[in-house]
C-alpha positions as CSV (number, residue, x, y, z in Angstrom):
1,X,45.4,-37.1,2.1
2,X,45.3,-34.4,-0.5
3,X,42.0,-32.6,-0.6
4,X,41.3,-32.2,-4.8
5,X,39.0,-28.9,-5.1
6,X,36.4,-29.6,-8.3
7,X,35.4,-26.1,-8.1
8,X,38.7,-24.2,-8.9
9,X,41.9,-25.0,-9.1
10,X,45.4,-24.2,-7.4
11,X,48.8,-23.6,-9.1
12,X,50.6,-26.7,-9.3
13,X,52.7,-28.2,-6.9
14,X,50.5,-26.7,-4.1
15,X,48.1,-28.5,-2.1
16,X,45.2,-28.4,0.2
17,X,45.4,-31.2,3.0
18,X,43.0,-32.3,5.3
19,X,42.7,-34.7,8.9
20,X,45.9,-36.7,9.5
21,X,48.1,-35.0,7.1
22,X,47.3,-31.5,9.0
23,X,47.2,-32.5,12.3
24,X,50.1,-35.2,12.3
25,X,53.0,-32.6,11.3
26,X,51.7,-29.8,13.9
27,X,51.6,-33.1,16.5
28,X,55.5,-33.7,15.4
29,X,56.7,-30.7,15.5
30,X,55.4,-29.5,18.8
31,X,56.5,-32.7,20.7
32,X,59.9,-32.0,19.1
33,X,59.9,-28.5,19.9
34,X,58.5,-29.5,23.5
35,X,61.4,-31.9,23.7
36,X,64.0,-29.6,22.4
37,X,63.2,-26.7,25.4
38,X,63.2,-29.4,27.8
39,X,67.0,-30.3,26.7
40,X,68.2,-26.9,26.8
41,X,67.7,-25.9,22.9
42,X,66.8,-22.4,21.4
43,X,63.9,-22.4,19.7
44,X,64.0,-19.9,16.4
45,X,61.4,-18.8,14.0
46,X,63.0,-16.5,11.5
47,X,60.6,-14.5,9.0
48,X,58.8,-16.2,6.2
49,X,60.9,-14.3,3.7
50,X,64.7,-12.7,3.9
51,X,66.5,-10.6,1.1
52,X,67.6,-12.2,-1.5
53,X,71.1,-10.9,-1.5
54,X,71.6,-13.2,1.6
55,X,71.4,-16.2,-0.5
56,X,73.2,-15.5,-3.8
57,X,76.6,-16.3,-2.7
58,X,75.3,-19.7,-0.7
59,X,72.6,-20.2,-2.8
60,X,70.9,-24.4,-3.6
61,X,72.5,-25.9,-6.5
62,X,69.3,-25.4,-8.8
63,X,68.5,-21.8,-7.8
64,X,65.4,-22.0,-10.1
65,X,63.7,-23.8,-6.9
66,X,63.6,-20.5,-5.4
67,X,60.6,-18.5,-4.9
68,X,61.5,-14.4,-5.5
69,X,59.0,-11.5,-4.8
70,X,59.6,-8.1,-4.4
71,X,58.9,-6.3,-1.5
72,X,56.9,-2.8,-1.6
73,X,59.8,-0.8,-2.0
74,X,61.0,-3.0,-5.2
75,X,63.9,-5.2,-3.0
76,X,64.2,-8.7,-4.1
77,X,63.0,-11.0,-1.9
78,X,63.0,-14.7,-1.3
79,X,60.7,-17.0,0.8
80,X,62.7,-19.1,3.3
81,X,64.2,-21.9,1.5
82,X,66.4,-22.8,4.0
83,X,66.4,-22.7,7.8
84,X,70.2,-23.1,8.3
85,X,70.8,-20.4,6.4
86,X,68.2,-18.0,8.6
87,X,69.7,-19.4,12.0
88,X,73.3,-18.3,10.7
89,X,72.9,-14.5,9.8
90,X,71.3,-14.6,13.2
91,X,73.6,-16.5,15.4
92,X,77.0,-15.5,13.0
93,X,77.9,-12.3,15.9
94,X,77.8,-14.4,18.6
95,X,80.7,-15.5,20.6
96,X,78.7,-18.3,23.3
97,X,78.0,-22.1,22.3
98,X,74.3,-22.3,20.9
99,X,72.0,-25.2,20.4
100,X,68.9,-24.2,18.3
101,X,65.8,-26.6,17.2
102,X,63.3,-25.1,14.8
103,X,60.1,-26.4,12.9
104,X,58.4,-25.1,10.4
105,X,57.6,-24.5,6.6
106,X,60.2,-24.3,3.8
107,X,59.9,-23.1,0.0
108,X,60.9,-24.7,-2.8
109,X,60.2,-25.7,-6.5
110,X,60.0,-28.9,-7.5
111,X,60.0,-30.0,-11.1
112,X,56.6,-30.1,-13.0
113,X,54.5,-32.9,-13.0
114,X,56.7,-34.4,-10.4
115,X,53.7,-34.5,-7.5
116,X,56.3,-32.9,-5.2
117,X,54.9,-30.1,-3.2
118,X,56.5,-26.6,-3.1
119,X,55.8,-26.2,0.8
120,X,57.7,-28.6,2.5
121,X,57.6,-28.8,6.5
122,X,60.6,-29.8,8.4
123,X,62.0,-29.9,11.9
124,X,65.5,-29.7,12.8
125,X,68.7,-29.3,15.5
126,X,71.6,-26.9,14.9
127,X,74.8,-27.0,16.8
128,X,77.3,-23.8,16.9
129,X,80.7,-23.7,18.3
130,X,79.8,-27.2,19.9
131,X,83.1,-29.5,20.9
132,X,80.7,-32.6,20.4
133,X,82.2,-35.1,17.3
134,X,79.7,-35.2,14.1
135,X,78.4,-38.7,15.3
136,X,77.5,-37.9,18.4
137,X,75.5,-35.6,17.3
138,X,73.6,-37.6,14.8
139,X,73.0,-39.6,17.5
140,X,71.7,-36.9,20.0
141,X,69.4,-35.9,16.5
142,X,68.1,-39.6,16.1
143,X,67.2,-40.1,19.8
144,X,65.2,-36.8,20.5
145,X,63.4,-37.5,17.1
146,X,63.2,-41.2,17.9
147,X,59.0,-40.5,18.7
148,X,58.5,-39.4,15.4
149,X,61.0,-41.3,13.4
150,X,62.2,-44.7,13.7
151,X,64.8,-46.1,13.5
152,X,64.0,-49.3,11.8
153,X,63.7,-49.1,8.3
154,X,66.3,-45.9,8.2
155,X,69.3,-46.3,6.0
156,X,71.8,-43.5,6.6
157,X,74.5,-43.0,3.8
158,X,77.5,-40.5,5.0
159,X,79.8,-38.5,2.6
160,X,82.1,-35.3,2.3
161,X,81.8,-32.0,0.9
162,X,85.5,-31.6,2.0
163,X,86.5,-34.5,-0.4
164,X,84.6,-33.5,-3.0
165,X,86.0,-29.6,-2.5
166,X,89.7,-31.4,-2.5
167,X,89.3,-33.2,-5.7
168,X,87.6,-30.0,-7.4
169,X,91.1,-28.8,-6.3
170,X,93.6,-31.5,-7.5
171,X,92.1,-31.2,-10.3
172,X,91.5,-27.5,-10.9
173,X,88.1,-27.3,-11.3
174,X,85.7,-24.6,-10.2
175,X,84.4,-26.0,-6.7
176,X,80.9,-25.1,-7.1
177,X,80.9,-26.2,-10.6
178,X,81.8,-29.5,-9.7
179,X,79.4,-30.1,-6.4
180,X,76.7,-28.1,-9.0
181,X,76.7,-31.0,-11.0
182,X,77.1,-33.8,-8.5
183,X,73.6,-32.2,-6.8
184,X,72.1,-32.4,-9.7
185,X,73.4,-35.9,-10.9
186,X,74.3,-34.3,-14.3
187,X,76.2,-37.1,-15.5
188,X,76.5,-36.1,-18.7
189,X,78.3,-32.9,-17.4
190,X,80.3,-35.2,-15.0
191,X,81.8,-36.8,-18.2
192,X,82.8,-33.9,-19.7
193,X,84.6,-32.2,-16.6
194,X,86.8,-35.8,-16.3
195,X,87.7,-35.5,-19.6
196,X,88.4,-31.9,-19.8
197,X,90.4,-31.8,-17.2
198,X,91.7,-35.4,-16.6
199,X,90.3,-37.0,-13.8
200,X,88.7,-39.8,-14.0
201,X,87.2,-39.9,-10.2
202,X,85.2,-36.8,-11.4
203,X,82.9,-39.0,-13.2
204,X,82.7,-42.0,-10.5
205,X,82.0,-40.1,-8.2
206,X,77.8,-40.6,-8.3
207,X,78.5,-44.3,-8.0
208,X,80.6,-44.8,-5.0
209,X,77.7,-46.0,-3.2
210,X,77.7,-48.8,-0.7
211,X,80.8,-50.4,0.7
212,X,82.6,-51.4,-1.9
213,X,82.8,-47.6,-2.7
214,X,85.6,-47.2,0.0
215,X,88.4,-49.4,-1.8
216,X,87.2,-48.1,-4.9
217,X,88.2,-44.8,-4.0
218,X,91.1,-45.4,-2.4
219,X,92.4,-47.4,-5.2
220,X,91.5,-43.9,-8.0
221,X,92.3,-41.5,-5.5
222,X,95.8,-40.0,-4.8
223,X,97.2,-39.2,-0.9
224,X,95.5,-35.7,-0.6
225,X,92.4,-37.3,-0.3
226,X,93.1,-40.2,2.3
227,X,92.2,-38.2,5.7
228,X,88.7,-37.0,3.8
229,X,88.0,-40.7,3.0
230,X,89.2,-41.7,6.6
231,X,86.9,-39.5,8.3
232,X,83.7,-40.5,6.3
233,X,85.3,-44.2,7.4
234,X,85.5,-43.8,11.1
235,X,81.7,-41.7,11.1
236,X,80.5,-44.8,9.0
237,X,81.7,-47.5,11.4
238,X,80.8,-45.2,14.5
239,X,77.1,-45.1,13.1
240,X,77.4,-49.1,12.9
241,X,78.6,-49.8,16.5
242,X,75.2,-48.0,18.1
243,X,72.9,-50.6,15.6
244,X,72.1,-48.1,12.8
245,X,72.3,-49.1,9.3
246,X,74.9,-46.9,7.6
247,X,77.1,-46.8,4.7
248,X,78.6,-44.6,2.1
249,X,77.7,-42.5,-0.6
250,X,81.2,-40.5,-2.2
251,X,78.8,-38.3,-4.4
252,X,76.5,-36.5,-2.3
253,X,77.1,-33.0,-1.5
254,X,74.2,-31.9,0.1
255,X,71.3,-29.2,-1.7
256,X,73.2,-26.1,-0.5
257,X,76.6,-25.2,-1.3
258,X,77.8,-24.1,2.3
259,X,78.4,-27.5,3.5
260,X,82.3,-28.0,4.5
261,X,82.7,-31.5,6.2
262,X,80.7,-34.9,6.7
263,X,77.3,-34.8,4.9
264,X,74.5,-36.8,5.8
265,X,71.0,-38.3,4.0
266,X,68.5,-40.9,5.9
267,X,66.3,-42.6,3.4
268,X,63.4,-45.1,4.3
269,X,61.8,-46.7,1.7
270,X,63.7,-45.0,-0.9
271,X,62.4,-41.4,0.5
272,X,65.2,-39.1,1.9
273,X,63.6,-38.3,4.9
274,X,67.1,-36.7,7.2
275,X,69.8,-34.8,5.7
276,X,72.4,-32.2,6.9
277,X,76.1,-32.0,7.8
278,X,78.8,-29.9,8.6
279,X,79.4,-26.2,7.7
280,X,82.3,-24.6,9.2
281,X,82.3,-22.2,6.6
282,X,78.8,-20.6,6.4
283,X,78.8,-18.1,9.3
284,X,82.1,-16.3,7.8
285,X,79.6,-15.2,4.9
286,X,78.1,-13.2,7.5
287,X,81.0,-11.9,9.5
288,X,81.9,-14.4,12.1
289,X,83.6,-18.0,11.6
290,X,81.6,-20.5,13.9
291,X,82.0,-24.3,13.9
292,X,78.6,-25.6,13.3
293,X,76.2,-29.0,12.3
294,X,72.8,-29.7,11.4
295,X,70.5,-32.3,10.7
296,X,66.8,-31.6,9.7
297,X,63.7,-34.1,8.5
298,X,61.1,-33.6,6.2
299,X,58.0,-34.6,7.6
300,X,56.5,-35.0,4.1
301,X,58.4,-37.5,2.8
302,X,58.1,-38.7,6.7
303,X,54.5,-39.1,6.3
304,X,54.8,-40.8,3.2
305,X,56.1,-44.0,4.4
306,X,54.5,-44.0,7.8
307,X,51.3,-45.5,8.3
């Protein structure tokens, strides 16, 4: 529970737990951690804050969430937002496959009045240079976190930043502009970009959600798109055939703009508690191409909906 100070108060959006929602996260993450050394993983804690620089060009969607400080010699500085991003300038010079697991605190602002905390913990799995498909690592995530999470109840919804980025193409929009927009469900925005420029699908695109979002698509979209729509297929009925509840969702993007392939959200109870996907491209903004995939939960929203 949240501990409410009478005698003072704290800035908003921060909070002062006590008993179960102290001790259960710590209790996650260290089994996890435990788990992932006993399976081979790396485990990395980066610093609590990077340079800023680092995360202008890959930056979240609403880069008012961030939290900048300057350090004593007046550079701007960031607190981690992100551990993906972290693990990549790290791992982006080296040439040997890498499995990394991390747990820890992330920063970000949340909208006022919303009652969603700033400091958000999460645990998470990263995969470089890996030959493994995307769904069998989901899998691999889902089973080591099985203790903490399960299954039952979780409603996975799969898309692609690599269709989004080819529509953005077809029909010349800026790419970030248009995944900008779809992360932040600006509809109205939306609109305007389909009719500016033509396309139709731009302004669907938030509400291909479910199954019947598949034929939908494929009935708007034109052949340059089939082989993004028929790999979010084959990971969707994958997902099915080992008993998970999965389905589609054509809009998502993901919160950061350096995802490249199949994005992926878990939700239970209407609380996104998983999300991650694949970005190829991330650790060429830091001098190296690396294949790579990660899935991370938030044991927040976690906690939320177990008892």
């Amino acid at each position: 529970m949240i501990w409410f100070n009478t005698k003072g108060s704290i800035p908003e959006g921060w909070h002062e737990l006590e008993d179960v929602d102290v001790v259960r996260p710590k209790q996650w993450m260290l089994s996890f951690l435990e788990q992932a050394t006993t399976n081979g993983y790396r485990v990395i804690e980066p610093p609590l804050v990077e340079y800023y620089s680092h995360y202008q060009d890959l930056a979240l969607f609403d880069e008012s969430a961030y939290y900048r400080l300057f350090g004593n010699d007046g550079e701007l500085l960031v607190m981690r937002p992100d551990y993906t991003l972290q693990i990549a300038r790290k791992l982006a010079d080296g040439n040997e496959p890498m499995r990394v697991a991390y747990a820890g605190a992330v920063y970000r602002r949340t909208p006022k009045h919303s009652g969603q905390p700033h400091e958000r913990q999460q645990l998470g799995l990263e995969w470089i240079d890996g030959e493994a498909a995307d769904t069998e690592l989901i899998e691999s995530f889902l089973s080591m976190t099985k203790d903490i999470m399960p299954r039952r109840g979780l409603r996975i919804q799969v898309g692609s930043a690599a269709l989004v980025a080819s529509i953005a193409e077809a029909a010349g929009i800026p790419e970030r502009t248009l995944r900008q927009y779809l992360a932040l469900r600006n509809l109205e925005s939306l609109r305007e970009l389909a009719v500016t420029y033509d396309y139709p699908l731009i302004a669907k695109l938030p509400f291909l959600i479910g199954d019947s979002a598949v034929e939908e698509l494929k009935q708007e979209a034109d052949s340059s798109l089939t082989g993004n729509i028929e790999d979010v297929e084959r990971a969707v009925e994958h997902l099915r055939t080992i008993g998970l509840n999965a389905s589609y969702d054509f809009g998502q993007t993901g919160d950061f703009d350096y995802y490249s392939g199949l994005t992926v959200t878990g939700t239970m109870d209407g609380r996104r508690v998983l999300s991650g996907g694949r970005y190829d491209s991330l650790y060429g903004h830091f001098g190296q191409s690396r294949r790579a995939f990660g899935l991370s939960l938030d044991l927040e929203q976690l906690g939320e909906v177990i008892s």
